[in-house]
N, CA, C and O atoms as a GROMACS GRO file, in nm:
protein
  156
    1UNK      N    1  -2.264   2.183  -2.354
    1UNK     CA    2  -2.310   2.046  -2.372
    1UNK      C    3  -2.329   1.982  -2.236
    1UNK      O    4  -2.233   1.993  -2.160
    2UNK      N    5  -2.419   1.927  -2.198
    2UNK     CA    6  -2.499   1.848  -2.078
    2UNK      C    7  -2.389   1.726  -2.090
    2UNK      O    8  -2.346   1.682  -2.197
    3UNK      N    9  -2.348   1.677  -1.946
    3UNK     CA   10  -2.295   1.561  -1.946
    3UNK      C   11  -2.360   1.434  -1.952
    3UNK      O   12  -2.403   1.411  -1.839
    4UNK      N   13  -2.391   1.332  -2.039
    4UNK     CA   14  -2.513   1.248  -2.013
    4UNK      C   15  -2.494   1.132  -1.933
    4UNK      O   16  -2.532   1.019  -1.964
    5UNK      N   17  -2.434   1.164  -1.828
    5UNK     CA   18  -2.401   1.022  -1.720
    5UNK      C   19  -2.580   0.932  -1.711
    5UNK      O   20  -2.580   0.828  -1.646
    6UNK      N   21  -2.658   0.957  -1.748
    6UNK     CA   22  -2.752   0.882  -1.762
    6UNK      C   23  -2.767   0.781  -1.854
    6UNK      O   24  -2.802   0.679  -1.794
    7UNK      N   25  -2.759   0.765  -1.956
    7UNK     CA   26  -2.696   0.627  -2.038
    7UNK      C   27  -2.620   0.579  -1.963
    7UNK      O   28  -2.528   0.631  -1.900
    8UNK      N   29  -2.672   0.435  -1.967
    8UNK     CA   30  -2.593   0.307  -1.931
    8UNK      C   31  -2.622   0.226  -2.028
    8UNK      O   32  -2.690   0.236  -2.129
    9UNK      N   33  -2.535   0.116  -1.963
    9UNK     CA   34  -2.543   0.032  -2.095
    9UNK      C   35  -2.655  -0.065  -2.186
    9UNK      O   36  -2.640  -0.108  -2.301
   10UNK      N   37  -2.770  -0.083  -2.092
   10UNK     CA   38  -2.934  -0.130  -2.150
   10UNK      C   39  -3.019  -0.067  -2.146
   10UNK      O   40  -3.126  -0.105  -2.193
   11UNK      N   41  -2.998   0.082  -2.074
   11UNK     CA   42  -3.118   0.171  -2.012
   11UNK      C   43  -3.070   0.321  -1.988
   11UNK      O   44  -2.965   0.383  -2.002
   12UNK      N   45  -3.208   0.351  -1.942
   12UNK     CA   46  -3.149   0.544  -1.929
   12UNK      C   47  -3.167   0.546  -1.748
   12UNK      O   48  -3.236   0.454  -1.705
   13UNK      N   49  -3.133   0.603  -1.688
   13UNK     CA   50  -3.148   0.594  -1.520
   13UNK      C   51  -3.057   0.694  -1.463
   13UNK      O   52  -2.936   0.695  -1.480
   14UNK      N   53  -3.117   0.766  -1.403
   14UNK     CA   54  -3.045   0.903  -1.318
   14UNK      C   55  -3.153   0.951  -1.214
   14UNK      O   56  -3.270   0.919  -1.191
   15UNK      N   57  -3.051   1.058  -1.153
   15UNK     CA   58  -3.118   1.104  -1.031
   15UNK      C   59  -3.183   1.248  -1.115
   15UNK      O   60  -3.135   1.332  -1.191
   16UNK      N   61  -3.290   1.228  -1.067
   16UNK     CA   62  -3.420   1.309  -1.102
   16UNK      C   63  -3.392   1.503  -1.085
   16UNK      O   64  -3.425   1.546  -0.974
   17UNK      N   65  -3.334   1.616  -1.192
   17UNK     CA   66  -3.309   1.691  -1.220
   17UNK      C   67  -3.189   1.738  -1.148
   17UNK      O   68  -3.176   1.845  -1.089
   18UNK      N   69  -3.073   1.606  -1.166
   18UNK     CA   70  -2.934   1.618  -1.127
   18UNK      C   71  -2.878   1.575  -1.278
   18UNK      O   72  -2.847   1.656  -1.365
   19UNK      N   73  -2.871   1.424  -1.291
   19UNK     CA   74  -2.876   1.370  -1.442
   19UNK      C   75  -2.949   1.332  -1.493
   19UNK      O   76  -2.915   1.240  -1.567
   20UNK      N   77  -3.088   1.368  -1.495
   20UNK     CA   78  -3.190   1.312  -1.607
   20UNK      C   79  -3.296   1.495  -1.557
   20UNK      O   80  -3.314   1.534  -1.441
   21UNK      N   81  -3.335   1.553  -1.660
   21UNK     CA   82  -3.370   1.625  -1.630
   21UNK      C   83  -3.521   1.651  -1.713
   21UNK      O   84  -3.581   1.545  -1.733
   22UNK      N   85  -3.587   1.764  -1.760
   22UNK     CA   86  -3.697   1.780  -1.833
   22UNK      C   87  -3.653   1.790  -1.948
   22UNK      O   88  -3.711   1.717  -2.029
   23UNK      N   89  -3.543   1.874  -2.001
   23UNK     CA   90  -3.514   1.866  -2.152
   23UNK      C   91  -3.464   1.765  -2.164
   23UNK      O   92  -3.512   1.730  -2.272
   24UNK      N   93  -3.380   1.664  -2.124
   24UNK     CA   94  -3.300   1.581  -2.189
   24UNK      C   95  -3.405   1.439  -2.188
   24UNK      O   96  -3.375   1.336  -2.248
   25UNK      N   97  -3.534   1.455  -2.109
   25UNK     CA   98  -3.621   1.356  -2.087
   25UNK      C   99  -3.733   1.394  -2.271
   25UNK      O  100  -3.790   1.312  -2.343
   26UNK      N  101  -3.724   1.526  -2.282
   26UNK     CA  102  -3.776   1.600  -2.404
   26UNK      C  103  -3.701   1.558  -2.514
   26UNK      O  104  -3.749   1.496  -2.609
   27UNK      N  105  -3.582   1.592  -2.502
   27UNK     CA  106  -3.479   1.554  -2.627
   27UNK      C  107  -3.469   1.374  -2.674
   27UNK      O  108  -3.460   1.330  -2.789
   28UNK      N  109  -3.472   1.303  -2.561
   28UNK     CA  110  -3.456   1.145  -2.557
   28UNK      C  111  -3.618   1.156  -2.655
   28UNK      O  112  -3.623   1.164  -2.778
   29UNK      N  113  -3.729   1.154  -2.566
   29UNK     CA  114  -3.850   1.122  -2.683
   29UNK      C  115  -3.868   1.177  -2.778
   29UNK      O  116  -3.966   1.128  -2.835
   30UNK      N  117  -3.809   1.286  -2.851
   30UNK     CA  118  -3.825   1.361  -2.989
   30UNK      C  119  -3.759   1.226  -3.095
   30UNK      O  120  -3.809   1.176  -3.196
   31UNK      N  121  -3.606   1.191  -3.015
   31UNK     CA  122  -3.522   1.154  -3.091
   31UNK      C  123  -3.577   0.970  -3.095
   31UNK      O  124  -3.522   0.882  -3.161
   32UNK      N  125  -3.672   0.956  -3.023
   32UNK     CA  126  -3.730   0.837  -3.030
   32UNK      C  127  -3.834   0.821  -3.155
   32UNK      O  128  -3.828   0.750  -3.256
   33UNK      N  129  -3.919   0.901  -3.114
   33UNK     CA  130  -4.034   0.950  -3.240
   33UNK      C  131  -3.986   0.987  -3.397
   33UNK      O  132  -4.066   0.999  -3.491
   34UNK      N  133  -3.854   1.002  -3.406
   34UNK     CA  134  -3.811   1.062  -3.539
   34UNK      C  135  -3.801   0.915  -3.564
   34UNK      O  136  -3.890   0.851  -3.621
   35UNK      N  137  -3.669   0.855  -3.512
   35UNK     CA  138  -3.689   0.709  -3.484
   35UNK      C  139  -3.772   0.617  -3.567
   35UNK      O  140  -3.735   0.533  -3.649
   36UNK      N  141  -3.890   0.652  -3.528
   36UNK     CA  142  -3.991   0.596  -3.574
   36UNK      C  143  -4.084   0.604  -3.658
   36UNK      O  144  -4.163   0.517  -3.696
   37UNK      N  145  -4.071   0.734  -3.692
   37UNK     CA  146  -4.131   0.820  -3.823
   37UNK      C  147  -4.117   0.680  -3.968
   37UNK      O  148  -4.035   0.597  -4.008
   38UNK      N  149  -4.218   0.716  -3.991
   38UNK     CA  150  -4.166   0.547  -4.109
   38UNK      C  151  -4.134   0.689  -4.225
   38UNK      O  152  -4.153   0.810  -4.213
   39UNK      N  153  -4.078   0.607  -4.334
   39UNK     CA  154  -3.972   0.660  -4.429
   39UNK      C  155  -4.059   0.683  -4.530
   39UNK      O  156  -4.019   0.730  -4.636
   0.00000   0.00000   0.00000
């Protein structure tokens, strides 16, 4: 499991493929888009 020190408390913000990387930048918009999927 990835540590997600990138969440804070209004926003997402990290250092660029230290804590915010390509999958977890992948995983954040999937889980946005489901999100939003209407019902």
């Amino acid at each position: 499991m990835t540590k997600l020190t990138c969440f804070k408390a209004y926003d997402i913000r990290g250092r660029l493929g230290e804590e915010l990387n390509e999958d977890i930048a992948w995983r954040i918009g999937r889980a946005y888009g489901e999100y939003l999927k209407p019902k």
